[in-house]
Jmol script that loads the backbone (N, CA, C; Angstrom):
load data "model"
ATOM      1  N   UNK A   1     -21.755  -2.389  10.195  1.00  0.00           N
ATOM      2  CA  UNK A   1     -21.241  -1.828   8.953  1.00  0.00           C
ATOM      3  C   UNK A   1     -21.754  -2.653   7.778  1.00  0.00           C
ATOM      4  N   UNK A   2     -22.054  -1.765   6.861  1.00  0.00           N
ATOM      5  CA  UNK A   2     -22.654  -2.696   5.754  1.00  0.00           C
ATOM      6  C   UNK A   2     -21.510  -3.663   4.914  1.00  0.00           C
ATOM      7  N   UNK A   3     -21.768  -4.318   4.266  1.00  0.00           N
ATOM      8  CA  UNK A   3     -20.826  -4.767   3.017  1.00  0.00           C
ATOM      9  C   UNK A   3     -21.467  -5.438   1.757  1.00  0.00           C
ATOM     10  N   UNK A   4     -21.220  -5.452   0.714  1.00  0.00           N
ATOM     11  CA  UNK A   4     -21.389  -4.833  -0.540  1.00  0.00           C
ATOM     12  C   UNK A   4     -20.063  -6.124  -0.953  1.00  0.00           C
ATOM     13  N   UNK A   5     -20.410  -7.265  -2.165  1.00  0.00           N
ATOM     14  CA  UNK A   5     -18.753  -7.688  -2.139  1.00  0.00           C
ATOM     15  C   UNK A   5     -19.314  -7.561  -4.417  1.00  0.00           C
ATOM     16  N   UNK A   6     -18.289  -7.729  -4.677  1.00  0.00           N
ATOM     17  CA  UNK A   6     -18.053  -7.654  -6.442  1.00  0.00           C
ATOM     18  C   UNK A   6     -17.425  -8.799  -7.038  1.00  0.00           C
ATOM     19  N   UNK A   7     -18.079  -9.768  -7.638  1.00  0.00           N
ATOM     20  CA  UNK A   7     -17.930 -10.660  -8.665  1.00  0.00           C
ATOM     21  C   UNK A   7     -16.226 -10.648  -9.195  1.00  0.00           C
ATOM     22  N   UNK A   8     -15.663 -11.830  -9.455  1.00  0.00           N
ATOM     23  CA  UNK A   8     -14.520 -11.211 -10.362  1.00  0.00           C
ATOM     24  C   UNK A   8     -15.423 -10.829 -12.010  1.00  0.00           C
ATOM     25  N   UNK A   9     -16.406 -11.570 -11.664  1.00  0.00           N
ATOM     26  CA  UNK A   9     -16.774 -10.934 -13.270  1.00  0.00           C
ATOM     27  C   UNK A   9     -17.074  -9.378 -13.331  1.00  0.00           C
ATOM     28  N   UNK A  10     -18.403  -9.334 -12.283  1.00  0.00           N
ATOM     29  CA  UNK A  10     -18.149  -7.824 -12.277  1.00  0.00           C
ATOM     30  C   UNK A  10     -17.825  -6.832 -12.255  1.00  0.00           C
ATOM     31  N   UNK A  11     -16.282  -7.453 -11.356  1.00  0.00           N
ATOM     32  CA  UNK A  11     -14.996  -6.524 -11.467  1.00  0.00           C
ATOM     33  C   UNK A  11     -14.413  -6.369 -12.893  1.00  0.00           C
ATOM     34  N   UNK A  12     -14.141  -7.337 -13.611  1.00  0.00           N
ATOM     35  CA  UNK A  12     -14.044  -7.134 -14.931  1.00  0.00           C
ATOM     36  C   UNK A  12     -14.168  -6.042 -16.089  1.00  0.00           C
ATOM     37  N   UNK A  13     -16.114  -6.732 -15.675  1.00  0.00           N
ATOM     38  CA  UNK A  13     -16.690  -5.578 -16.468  1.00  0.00           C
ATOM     39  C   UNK A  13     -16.501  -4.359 -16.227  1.00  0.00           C
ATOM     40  N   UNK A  14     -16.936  -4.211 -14.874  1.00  0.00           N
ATOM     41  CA  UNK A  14     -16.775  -2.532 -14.447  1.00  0.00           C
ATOM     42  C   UNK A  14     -15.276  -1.673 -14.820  1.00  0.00           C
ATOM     43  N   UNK A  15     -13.889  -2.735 -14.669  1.00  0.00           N
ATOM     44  CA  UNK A  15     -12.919  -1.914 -15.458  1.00  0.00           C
ATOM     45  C   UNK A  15     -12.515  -2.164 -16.957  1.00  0.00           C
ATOM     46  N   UNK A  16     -13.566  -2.607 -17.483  1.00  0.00           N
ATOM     47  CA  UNK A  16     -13.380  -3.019 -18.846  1.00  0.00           C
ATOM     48  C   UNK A  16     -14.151  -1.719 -19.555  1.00  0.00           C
ATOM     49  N   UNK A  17     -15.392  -1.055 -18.979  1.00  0.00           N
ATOM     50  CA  UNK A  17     -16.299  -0.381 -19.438  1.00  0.00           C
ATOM     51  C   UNK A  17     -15.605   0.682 -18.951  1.00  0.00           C
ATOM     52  N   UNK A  18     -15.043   1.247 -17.514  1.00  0.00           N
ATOM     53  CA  UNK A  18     -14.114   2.258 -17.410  1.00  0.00           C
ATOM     54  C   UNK A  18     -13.151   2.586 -18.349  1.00  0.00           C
ATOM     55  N   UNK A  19     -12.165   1.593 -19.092  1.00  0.00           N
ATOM     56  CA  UNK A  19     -10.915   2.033 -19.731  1.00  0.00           C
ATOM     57  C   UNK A  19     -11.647   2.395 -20.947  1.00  0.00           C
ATOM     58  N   UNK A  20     -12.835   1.759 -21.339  1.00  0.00           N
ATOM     59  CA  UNK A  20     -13.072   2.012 -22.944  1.00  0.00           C
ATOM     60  C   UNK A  20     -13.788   3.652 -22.743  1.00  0.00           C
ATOM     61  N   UNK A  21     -14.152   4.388 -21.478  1.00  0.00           N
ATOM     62  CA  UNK A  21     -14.403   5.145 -21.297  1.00  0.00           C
ATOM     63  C   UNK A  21     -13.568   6.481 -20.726  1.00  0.00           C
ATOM     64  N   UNK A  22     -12.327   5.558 -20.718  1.00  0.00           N
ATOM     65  CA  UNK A  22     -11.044   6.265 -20.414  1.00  0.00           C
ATOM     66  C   UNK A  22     -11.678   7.619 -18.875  1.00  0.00           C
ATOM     67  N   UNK A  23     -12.105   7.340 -18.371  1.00  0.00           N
ATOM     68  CA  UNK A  23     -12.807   8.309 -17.241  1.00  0.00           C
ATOM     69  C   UNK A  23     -13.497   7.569 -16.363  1.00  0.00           C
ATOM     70  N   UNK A  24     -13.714   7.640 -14.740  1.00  0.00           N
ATOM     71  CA  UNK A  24     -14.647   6.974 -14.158  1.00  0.00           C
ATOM     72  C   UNK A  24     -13.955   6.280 -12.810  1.00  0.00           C
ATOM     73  N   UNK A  25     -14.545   5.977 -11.392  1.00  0.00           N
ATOM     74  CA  UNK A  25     -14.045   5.483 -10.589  1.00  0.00           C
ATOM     75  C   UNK A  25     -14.640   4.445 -10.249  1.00  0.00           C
ATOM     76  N   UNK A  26     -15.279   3.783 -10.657  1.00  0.00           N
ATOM     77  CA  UNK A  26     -16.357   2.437 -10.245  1.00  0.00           C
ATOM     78  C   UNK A  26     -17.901   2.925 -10.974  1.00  0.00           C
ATOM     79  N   UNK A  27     -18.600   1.767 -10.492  1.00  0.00           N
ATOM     80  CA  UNK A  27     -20.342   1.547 -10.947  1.00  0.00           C
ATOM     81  C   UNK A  27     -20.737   2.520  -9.305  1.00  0.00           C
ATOM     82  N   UNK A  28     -21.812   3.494  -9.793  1.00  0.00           N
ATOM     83  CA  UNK A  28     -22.470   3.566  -8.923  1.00  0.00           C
ATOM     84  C   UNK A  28     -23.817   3.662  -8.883  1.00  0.00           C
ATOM     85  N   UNK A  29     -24.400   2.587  -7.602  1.00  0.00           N
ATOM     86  CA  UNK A  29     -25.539   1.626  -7.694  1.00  0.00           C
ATOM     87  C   UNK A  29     -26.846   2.400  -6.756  1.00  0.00           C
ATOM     88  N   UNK A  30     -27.514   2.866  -7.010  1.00  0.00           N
ATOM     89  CA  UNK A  30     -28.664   3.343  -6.194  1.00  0.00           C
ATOM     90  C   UNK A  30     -30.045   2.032  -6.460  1.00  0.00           C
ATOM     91  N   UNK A  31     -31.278   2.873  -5.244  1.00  0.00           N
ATOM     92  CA  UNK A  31     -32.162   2.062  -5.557  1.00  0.00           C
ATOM     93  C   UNK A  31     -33.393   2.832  -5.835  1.00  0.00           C
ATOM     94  N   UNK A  32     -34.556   3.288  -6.688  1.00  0.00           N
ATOM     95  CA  UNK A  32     -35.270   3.816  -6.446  1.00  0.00           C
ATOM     96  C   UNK A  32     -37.336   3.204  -6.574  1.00  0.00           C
ATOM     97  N   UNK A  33     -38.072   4.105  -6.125  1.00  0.00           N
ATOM     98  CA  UNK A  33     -39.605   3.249  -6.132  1.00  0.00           C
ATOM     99  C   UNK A  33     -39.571   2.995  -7.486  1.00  0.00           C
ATOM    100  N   UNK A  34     -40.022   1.821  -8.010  1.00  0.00           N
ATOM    101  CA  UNK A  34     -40.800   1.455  -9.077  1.00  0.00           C
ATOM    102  C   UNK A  34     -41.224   0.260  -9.533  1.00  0.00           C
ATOM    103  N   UNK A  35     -41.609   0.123 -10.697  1.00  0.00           N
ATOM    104  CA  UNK A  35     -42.385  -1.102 -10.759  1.00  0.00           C
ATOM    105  C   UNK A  35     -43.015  -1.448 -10.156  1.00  0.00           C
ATOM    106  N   UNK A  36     -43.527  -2.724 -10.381  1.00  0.00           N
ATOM    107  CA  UNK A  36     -44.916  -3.682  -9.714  1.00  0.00           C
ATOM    108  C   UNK A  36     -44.913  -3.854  -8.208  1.00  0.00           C
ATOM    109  N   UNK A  37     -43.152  -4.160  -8.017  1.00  0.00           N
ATOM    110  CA  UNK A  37     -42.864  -4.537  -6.473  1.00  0.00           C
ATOM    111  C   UNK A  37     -42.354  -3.971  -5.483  1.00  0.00           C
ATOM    112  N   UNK A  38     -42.265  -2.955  -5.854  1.00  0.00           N
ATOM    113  CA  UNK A  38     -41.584  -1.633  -5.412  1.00  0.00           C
ATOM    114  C   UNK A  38     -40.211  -0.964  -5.442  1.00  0.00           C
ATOM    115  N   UNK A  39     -39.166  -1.130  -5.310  1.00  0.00           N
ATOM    116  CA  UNK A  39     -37.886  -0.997  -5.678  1.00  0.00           C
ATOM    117  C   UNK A  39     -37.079  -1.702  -6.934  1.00  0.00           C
ATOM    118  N   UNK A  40     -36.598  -0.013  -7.640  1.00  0.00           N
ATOM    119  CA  UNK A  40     -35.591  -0.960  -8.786  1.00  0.00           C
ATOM    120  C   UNK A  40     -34.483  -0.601  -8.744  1.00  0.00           C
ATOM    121  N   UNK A  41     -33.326  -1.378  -9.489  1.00  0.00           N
ATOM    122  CA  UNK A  41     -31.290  -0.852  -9.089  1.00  0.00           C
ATOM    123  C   UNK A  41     -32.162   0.225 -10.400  1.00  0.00           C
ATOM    124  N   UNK A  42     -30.994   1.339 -10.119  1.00  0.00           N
ATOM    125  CA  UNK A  42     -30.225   2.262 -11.051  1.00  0.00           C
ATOM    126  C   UNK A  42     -28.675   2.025 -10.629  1.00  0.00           C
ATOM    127  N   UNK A  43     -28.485   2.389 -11.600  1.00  0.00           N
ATOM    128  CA  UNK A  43     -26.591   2.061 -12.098  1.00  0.00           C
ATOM    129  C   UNK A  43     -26.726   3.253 -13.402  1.00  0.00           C
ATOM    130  N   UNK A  44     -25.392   3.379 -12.752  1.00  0.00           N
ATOM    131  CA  UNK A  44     -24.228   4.441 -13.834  1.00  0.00           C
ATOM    132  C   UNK A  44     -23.446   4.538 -12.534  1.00  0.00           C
ATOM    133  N   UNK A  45     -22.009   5.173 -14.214  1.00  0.00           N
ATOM    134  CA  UNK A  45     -20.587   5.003 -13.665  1.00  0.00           C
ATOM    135  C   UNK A  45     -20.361   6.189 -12.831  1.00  0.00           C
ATOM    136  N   UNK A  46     -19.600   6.162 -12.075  1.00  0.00           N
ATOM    137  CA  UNK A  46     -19.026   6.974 -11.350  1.00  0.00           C
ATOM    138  C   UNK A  46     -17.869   7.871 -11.719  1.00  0.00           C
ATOM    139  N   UNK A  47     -18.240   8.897 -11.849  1.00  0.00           N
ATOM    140  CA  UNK A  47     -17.266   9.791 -12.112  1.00  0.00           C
ATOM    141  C   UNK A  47     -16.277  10.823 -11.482  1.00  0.00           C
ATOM    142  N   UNK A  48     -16.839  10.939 -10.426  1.00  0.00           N
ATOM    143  CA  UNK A  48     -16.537  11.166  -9.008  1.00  0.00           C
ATOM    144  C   UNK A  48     -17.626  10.746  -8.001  1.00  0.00           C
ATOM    145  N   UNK A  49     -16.677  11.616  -6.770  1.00  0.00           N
ATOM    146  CA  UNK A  49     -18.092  10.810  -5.353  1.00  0.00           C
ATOM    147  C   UNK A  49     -18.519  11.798  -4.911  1.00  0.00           C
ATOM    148  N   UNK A  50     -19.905  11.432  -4.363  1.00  0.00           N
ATOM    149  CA  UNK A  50     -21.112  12.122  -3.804  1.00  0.00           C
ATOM    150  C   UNK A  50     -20.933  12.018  -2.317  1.00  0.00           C
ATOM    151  N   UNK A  51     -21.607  13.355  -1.851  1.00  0.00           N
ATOM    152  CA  UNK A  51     -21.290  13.178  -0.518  1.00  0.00           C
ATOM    153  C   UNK A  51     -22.582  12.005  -0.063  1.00  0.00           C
ATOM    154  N   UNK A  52     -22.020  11.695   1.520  1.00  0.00           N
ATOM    155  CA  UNK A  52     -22.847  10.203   1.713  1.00  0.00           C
ATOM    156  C   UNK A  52     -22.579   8.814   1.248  1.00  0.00           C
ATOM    157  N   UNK A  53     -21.883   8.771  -0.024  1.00  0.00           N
ATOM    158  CA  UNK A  53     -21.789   7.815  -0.175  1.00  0.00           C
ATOM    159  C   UNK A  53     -20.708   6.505   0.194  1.00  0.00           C
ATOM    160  N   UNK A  54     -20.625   5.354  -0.066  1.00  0.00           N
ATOM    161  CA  UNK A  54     -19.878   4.696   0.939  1.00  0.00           C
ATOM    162  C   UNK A  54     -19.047   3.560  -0.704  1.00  0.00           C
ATOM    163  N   UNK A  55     -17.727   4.030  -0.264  1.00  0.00           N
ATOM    164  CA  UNK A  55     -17.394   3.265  -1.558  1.00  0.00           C
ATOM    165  C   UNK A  55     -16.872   1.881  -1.048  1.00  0.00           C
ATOM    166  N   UNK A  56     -17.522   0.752  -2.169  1.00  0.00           N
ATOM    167  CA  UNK A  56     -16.889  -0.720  -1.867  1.00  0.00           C
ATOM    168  C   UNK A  56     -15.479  -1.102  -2.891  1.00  0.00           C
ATOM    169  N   UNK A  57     -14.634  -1.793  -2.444  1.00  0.00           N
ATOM    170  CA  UNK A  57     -13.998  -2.208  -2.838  1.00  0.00           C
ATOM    171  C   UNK A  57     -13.563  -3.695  -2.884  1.00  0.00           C
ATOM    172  N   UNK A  58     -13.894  -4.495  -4.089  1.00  0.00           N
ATOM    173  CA  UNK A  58     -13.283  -5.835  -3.904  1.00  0.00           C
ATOM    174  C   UNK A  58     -12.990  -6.101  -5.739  1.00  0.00           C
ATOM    175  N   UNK A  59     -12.124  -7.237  -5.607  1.00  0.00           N
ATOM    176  CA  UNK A  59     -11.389  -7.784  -6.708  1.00  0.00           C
ATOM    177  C   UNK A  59     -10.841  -6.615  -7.919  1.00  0.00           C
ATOM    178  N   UNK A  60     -10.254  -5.721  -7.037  1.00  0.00           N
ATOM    179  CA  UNK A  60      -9.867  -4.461  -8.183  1.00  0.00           C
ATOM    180  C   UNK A  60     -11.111  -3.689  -8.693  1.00  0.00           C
ATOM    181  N   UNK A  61     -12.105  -3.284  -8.301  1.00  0.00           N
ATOM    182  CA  UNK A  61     -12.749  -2.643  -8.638  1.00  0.00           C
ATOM    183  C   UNK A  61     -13.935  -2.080  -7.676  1.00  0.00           C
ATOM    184  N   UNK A  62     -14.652  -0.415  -7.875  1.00  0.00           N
ATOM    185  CA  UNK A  62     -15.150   0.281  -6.787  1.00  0.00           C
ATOM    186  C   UNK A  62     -16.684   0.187  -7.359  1.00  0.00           C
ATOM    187  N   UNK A  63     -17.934  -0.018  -6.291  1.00  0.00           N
ATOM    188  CA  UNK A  63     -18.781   0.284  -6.057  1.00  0.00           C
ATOM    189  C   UNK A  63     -19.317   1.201  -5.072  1.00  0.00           C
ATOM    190  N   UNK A  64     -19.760   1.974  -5.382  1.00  0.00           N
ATOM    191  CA  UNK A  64     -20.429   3.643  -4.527  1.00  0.00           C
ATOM    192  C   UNK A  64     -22.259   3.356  -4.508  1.00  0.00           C
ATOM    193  N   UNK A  65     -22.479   3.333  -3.150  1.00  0.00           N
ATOM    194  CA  UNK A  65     -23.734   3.299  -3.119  1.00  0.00           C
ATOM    195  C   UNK A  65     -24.248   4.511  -2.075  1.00  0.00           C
ATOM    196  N   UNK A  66     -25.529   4.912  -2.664  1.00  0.00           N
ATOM    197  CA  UNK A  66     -26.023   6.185  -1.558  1.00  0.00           C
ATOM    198  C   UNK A  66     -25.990   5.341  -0.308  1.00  0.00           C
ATOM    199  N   UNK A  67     -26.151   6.620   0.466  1.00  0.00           N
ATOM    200  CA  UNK A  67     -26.337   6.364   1.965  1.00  0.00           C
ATOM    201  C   UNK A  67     -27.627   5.428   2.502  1.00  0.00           C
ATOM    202  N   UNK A  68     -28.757   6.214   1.960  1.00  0.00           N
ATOM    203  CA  UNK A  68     -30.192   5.512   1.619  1.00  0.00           C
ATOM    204  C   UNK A  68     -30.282   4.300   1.323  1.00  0.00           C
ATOM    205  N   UNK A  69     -29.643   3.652   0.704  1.00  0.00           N
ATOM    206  CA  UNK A  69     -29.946   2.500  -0.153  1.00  0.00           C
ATOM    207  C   UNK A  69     -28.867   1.600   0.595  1.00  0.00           C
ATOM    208  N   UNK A  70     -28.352   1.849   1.437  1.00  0.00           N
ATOM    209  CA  UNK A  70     -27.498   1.042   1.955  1.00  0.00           C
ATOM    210  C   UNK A  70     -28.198  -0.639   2.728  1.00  0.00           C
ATOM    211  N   UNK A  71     -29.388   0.024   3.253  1.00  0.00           N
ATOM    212  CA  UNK A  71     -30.228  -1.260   4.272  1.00  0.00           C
ATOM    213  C   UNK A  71     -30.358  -1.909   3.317  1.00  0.00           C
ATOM    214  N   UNK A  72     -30.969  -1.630   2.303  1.00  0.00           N
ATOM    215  CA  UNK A  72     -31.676  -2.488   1.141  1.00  0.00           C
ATOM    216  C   UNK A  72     -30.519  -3.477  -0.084  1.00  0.00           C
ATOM    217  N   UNK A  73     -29.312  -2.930  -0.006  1.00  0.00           N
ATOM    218  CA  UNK A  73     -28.168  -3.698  -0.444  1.00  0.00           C
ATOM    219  C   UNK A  73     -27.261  -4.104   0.454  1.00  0.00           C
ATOM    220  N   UNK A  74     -27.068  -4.173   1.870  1.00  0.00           N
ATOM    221  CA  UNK A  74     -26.189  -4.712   2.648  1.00  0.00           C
ATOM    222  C   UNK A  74     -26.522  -6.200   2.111  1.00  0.00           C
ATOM    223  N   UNK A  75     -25.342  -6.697   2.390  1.00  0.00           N
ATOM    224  CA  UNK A  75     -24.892  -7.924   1.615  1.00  0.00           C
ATOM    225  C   UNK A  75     -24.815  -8.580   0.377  1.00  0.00           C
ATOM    226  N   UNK A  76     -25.167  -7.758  -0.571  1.00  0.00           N
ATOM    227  CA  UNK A  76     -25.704  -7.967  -1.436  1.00  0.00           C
ATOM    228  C   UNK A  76     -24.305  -8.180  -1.982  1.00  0.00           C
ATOM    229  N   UNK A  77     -23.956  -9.303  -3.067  1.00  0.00           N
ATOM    230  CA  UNK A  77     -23.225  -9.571  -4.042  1.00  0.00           C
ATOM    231  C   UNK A  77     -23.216  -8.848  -6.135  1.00  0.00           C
ATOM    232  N   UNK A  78     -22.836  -8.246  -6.596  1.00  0.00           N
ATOM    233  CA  UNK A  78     -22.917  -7.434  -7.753  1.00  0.00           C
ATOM    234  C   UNK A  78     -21.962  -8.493  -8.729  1.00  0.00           C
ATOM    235  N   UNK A  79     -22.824  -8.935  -9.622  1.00  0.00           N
ATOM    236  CA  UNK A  79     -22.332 -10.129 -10.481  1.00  0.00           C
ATOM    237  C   UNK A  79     -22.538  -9.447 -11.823  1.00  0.00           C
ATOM    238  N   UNK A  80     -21.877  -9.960 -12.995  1.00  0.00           N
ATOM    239  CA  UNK A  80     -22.034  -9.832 -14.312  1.00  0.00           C
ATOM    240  C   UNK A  80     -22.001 -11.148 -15.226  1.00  0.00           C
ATOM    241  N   UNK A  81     -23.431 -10.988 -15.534  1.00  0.00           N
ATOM    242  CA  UNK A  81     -24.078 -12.442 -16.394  1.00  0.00           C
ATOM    243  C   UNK A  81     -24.156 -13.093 -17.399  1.00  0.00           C
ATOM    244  N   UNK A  82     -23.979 -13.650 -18.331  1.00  0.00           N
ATOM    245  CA  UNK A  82     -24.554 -13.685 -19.907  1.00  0.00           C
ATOM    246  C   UNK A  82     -24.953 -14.474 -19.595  1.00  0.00           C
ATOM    247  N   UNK A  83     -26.608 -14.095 -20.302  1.00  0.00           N
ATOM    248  CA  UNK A  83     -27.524 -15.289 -20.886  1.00  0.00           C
ATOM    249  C   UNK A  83     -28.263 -15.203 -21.711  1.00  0.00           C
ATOM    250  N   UNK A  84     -27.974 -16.266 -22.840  1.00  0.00           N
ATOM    251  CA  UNK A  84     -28.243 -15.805 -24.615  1.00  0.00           C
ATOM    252  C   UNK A  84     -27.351 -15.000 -24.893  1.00  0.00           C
ATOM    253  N   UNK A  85     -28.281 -13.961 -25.320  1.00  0.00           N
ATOM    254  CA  UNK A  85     -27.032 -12.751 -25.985  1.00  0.00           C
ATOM    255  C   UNK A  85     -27.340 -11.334 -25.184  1.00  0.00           C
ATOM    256  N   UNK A  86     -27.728 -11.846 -23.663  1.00  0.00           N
ATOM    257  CA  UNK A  86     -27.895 -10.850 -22.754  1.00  0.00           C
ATOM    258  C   UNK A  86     -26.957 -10.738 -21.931  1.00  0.00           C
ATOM    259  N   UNK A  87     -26.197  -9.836 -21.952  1.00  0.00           N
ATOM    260  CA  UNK A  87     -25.269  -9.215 -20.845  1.00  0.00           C
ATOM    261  C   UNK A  87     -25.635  -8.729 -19.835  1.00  0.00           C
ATOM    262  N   UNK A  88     -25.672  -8.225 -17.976  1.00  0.00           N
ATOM    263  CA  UNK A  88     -26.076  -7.728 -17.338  1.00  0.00           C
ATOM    264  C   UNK A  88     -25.113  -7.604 -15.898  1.00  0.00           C
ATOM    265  N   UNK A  89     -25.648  -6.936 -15.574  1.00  0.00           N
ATOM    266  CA  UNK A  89     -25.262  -6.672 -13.848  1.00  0.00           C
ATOM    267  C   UNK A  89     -26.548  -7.275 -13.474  1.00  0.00           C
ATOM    268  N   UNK A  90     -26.109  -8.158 -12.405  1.00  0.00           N
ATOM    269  CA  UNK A  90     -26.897  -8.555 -11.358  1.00  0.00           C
ATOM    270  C   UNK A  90     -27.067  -8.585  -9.853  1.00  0.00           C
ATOM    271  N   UNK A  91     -27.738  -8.971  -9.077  1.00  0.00           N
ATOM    272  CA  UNK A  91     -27.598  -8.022  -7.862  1.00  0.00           C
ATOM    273  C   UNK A  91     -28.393  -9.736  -7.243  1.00  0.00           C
ATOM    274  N   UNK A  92     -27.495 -10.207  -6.461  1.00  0.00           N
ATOM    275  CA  UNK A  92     -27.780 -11.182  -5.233  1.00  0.00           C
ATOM    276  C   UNK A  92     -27.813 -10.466  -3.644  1.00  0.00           C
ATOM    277  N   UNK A  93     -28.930 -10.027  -3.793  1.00  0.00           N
ATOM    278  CA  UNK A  93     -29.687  -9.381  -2.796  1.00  0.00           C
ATOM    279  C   UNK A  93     -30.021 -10.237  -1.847  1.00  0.00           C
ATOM    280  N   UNK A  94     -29.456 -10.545  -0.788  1.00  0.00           N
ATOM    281  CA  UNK A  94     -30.609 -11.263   0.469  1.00  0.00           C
ATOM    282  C   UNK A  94     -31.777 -10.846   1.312  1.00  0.00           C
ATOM    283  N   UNK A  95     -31.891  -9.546   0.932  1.00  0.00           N
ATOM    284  CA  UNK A  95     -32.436  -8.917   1.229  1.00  0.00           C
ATOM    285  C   UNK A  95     -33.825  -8.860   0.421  1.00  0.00           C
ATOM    286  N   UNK A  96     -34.036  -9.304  -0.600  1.00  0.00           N
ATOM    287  CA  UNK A  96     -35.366  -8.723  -1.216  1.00  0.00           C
ATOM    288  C   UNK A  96     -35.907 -10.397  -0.818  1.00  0.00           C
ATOM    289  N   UNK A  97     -37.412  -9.761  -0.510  1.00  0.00           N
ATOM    290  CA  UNK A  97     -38.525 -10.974  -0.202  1.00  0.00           C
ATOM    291  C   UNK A  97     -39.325 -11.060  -1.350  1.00  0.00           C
ATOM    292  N   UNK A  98     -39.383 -10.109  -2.035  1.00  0.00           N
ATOM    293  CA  UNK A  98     -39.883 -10.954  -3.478  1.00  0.00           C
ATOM    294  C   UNK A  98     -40.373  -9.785  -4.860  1.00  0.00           C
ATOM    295  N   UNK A  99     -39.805 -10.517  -5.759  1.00  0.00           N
ATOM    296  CA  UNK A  99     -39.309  -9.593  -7.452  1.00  0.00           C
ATOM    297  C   UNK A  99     -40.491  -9.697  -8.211  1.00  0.00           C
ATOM    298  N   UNK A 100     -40.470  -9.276  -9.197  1.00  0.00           N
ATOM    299  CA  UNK A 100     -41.663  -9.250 -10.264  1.00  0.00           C
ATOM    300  C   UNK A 100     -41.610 -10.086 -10.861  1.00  0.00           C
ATOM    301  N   UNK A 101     -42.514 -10.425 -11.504  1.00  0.00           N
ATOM    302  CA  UNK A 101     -42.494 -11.418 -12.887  1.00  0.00           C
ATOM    303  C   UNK A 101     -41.423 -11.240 -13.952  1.00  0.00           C
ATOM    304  N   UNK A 102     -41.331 -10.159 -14.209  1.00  0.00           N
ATOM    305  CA  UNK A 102     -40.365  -9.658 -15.359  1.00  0.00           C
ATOM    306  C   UNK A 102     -38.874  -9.548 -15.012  1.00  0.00           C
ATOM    307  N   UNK A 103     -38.541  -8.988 -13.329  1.00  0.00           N
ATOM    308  CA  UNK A 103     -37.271  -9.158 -12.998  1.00  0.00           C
ATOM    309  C   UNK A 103     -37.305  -7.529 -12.661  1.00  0.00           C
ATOM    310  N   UNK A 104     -37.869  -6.687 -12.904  1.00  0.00           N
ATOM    311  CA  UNK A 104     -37.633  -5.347 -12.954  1.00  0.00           C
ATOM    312  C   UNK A 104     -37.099  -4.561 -11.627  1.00  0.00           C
ATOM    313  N   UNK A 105     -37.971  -5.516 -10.882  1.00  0.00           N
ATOM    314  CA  UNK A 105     -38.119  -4.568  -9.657  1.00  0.00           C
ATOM    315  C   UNK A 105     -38.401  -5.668  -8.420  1.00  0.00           C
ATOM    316  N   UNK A 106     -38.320  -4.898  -7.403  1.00  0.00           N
ATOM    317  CA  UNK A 106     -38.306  -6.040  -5.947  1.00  0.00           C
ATOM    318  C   UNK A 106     -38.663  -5.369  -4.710  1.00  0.00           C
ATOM    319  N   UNK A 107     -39.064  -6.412  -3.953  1.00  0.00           N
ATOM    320  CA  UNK A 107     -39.520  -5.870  -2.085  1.00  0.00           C
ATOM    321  C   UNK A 107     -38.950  -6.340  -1.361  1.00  0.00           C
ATOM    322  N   UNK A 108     -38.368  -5.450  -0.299  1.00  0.00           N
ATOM    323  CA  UNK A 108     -37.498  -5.756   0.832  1.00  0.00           C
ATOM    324  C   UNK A 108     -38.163  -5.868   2.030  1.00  0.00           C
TER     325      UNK A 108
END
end "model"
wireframe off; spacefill off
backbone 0.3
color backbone group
């Protein structure tokens, strides 16, 4: 079984950006081809669920990931960052063997 765990920060964010959106059941995280290295996250909120998908739950808050994308994020940790005056979701993947220069994208 896969697992998927959520930051208390990320938990945070994700119901901080829900209430100001007054709608929504968690982040939901896909992966698709692109960039230099081959795979990049997509994210948006969840508004309801898709069939296939497998919802996570930790520190008060839900992540929904396709079925597909499950190998490529098992274990993966979903953090929320600041650095400078950059905000982000981040993704501690054990899974990827190696990212781009820029950060964009990654190979599993």
């Amino acid at each position: 079984m896969a697992t998927l765990s959520i930051t208390p920060a990320a938990a945070d964010q994700i119901r901080r950006v829900l209430a100001e959106r007054g709608t929504g059941l968690g982040l939901r995280v896909n992966v698709k081809p692109s960039g230099c290295s081959g795979y990049s996250y997509v994210l948006d909120f969840a508004d309801d669920t898709h069939d296939g998908e497998v919802r996570f739950d930790d520190n008060g808050a839900s992540v929904f990931v396709a079925q597909d994308a499950l190998t490529m994020l098992d274990g993966s940790e979903v953090d929320y960052v600041s650095e400078g005056l950059n905000r982000f979701f981040r993704f501690n993947n054990p899974n990827v063997k190696d990212e781009c220069g820029c950060g964009e994208s990654f190979t599993v």
